[in-house]
C-alpha positions in Angstrom: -20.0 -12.5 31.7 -17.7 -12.6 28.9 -13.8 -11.7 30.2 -11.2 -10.5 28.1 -7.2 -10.4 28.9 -7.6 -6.7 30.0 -6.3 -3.8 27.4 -2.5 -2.8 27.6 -1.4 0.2 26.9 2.0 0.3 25.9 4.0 3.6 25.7 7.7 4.3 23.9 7.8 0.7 22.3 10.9 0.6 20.2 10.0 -1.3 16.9 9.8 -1.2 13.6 6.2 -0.1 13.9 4.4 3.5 13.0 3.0 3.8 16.0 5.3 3.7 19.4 2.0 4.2 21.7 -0.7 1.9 21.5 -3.6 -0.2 22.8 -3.5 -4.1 22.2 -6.1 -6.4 23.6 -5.7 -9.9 23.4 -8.7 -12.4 23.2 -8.2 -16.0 24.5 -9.2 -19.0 23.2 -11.2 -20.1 26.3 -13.0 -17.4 25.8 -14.8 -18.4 22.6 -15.5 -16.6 19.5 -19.3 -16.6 19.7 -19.0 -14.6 22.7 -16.1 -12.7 21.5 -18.5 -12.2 18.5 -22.0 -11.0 20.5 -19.6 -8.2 22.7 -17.6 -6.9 20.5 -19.5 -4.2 20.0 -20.1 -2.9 23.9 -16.2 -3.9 23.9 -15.6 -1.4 21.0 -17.3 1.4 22.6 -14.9 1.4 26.1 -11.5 0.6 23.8 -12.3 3.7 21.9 -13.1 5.6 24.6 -9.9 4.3 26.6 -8.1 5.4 23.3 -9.6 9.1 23.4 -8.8 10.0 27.1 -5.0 8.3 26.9 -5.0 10.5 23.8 -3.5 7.5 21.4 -4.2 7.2 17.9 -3.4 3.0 17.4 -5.3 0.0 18.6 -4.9 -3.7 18.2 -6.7 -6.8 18.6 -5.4 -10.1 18.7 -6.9 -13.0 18.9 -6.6 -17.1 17.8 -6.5 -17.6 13.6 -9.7 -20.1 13.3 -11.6 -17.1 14.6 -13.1 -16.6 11.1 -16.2 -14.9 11.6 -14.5 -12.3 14.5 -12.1 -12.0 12.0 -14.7 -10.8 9.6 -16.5 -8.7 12.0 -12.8 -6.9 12.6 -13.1 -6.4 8.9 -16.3 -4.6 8.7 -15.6 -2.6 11.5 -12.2 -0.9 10.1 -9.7 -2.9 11.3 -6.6 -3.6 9.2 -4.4 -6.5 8.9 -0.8 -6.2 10.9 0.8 -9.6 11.6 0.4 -13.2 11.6 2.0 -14.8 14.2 3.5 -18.4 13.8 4.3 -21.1 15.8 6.4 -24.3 15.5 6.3 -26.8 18.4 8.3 -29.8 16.8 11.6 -28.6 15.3 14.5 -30.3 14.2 18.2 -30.1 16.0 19.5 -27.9 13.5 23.0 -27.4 12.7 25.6 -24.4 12.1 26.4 -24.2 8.5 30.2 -23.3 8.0 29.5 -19.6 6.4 27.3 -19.1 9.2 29.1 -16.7 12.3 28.0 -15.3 15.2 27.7 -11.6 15.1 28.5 -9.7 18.4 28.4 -5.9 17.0 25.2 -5.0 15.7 26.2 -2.0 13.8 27.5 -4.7 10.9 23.7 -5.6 10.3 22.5 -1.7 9.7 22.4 -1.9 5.9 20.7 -5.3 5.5 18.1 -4.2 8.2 17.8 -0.8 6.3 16.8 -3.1 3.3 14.3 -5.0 5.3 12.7 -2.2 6.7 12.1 -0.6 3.8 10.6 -3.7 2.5 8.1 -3.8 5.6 7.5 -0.5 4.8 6.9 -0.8 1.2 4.2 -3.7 2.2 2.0 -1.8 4.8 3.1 1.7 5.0 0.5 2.5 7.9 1.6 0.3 10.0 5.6 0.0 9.5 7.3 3.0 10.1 9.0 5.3 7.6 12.6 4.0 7.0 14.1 7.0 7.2 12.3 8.0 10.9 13.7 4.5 11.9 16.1 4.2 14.8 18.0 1.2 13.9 20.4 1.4 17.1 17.4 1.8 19.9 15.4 -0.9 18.0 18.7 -3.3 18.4 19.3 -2.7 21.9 17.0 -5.2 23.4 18.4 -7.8 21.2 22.2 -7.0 21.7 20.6 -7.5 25.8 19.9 -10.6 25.1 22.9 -11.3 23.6 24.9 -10.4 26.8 22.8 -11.9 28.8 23.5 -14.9 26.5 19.6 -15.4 26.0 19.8 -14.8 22.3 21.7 -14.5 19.2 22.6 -13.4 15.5 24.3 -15.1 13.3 25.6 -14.1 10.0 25.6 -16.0 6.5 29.0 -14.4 4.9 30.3 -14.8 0.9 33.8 -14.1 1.3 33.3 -12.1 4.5 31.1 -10.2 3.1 27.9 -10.0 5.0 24.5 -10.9 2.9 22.0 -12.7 5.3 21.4 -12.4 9.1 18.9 -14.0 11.6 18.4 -12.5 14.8 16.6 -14.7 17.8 15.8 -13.7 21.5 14.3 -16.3 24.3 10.8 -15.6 25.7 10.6 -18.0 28.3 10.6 -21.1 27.2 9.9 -19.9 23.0 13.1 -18.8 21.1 11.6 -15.7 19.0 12.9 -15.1 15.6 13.0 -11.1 15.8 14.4 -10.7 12.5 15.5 -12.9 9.3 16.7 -11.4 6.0 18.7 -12.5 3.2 20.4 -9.6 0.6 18.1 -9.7 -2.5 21.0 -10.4 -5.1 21.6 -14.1 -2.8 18.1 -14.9 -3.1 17.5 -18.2 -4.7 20.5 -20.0 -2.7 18.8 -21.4 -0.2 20.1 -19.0 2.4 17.0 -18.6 4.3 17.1 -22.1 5.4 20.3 -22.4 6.3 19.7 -19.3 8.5 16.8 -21.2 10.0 18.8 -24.3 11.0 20.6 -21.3 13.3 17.7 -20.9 15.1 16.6 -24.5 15.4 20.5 -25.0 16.4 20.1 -22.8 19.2 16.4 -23.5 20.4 17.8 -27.2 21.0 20.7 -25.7 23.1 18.6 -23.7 25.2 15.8 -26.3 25.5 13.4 -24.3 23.7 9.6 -25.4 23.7 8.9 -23.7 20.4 10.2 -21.5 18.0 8.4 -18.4 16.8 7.7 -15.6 14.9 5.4 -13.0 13.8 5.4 -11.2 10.0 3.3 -8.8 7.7 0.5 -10.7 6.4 1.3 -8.6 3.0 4.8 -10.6 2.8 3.5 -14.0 1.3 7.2 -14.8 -0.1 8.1 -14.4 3.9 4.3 -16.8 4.6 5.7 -19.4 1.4 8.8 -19.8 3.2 7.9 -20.4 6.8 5.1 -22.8 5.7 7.8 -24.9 4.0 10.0 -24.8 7.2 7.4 -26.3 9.3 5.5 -23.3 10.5 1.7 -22.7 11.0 -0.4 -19.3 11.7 -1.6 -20.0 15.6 -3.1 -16.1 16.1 -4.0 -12.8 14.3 -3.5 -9.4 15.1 -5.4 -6.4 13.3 -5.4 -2.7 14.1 -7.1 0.4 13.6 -5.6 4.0 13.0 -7.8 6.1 14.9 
């Protein structure tokens, strides 16, 4: 009998996504693609009847990257691309640059994260929500949680104290998640990004961390360039379907 992590609905999720209510089913690797592959149908029948009768209109499927043919099979059956997530187990110690600061109120990072969501938008505009629907204090709350619970971070890359590139990190157990990382447009080129990055390796090494990771819009393939060059590699998948 083939098992799968059972489906989650999740209700009132604060993100940057279109869809706040959702279904997401997660496929493990023990599990094996063949038989992943040779259910999926019976498996599609009961997720969109669970989607029907808890009235929803999003599901998603994630599952491990070298799952090609699923992958294709998602494809075929309407499925669109959301996120890659990424993974990197062997970081360096990192270090605090001296224009980096640690930011403690939020509400300084509204216009750069305006930017980025429009860009995330911009990339996949049935799956990001609309910028101006987007609720910039509710989706910072669990991070400034984290902060006081001194579990995660944001620091700041400042030209004279003026604010142009951020990074924002939370623990998940023993993985230090980069929930956001954005550098002003007009600084680009400058090598910002990375020094933002040693931030986070900086504080995964403080806190022990196991791993650091991420997840981004498969669309962004400046975002992909970049965290391929830091170290980074595409460990699962998740696609969704609009129904």
């Amino acid at each position: 009998m083939v098992v799968l992590v059972p489906p989650i609905i999740k209700r009132n999720q604060v993100t940057d996504l279109k869809y706040r209510d959702f279904i997401e089913v997660t496929y493990s690797r023990s599990m094996g693609e063949a038989a992943a592959i040779s259910s999926f149908h019976d498996v599609e029948k009961n997720l969109l009847e669970l989607v029907k009768s808890e009235q929803l209109r999003h599901l998603r499927i994630h599952y491990p990257v070298e799952w090609a043919e699923f992958d294709q099979l998602l494809r075929s059956r309407g499925f669109s691309s959301g996120l890659f997530h990424i993974h990197l187990v062997g970081y360096p110690p990192g270090t605090l640059a001296p224009k980096l600061r640690e930011i403690r109120d939020l509400t300084t990072l509204h216009p750069l994260l305006g930017e980025q969501q429009k860009l995330h938008y911009n990339f996949n505009p049935d799956f990001f929500e609309d910028p101006k629907d987007f609720d910039m204090q509710a989706y910072l709350k669990d991070l400034e949680s984290a902060i006081a619970c001194d579990t995660g971070a944001v620091y700041g890359y400042y030209e004279e104290d003026h604010l142009v590139g951020y990074i924002g990190l939370e623990m998940q157990g023993e993985l230090l998640y980069i929930e956001e990382l954005f550098v002003d447009p007009a600084y680009r080129g400058k090598h910002l990004g990375r020094t933002l990055m040693q931030a986070a390796f900086y504080f995964a090494r403080l806190r022990n961390c196991r791993a650091v990771t991420s997840s981004l819009a498969p669309q962004n393939e400046g975002a992909m360039h970049f965290y391929e060059k830091c170290g980074f590699t595409v460990e699962w998948v998740t696609r969704y379907r609009n129904v």
